[in-house]
Structure formats: C-alpha cells, structure tokens
N, C-alpha and C positions, 0 to 999 in steps of 0.2 A: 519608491513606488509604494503605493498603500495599498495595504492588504482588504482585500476584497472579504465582505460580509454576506456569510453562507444564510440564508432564512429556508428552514425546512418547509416542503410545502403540507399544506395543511390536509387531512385524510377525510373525505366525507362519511357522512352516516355516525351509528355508535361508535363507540371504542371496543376495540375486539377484547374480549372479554377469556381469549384464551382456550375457552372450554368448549365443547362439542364436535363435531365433525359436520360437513356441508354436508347434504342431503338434495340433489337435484332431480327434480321432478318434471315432468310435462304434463297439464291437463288438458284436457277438450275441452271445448266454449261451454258445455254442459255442466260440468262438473265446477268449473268456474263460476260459472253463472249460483250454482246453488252452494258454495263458499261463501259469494258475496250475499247473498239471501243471508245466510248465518250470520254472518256481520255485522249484518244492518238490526239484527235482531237482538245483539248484544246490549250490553250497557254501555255506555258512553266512559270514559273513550274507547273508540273499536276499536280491537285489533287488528293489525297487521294483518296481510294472507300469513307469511310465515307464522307468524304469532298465532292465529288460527288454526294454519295444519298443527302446530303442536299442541294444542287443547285438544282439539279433533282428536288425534290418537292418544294424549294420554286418555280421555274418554273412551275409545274405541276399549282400548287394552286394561281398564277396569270393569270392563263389562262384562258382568257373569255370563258364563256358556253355559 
C-alpha cells in the first residue's frame, strides 16, 4: 500500500506575526463612514481599517491634554 502524501493546507492573509492581542470592535455606519474619509485621505497605499484604527490611537494617545 502507498503511503499517502499529507499537503498542509495553506493559511490566508499575513503571517501571524506572534505579537499583540485581538482587539474587537463594533462601529456604526457613522463612525465607519468617517474611517474610510481618513483613508482616502492618506497617502497611497491606504491603510487598512485595522491598520488605520492603530494610527488613529497611536495619534489619539500622543496628544497633549
């Protein structure tokens, strides 16, 4: 009998990169809506939404009070 050939199946997206914690959110069409404004305003290539909320708050959290 011949031994059967295992092919791992392949993982979509990046490669996980090990480090951070998931963060799950919900926004309203609003708050979404003015995300993607931001985006479009970036420099090319845009980022991501995720890629965006994390600019967003490092921004937020350097900002003097």
């Amino acid at each position: 009998m011949k031994k059967k050939t295992v092919i791992p199946r392949k993982r979509h997206g990046p490669p996980a990169t090990g480090k951070g914690e998931p963060v799950v959110v919900r926004m309203h069409p609003p708050q979404l809506t003015a995300l993607d404004d931001w985006i479009a305003q970036q420099p090319r290539p845009f980022p991501s939404r995720p890629e965006a909320v994390r600019r967003l708050v490092a921004l937020g959290l350097k900002a003097k009070r």
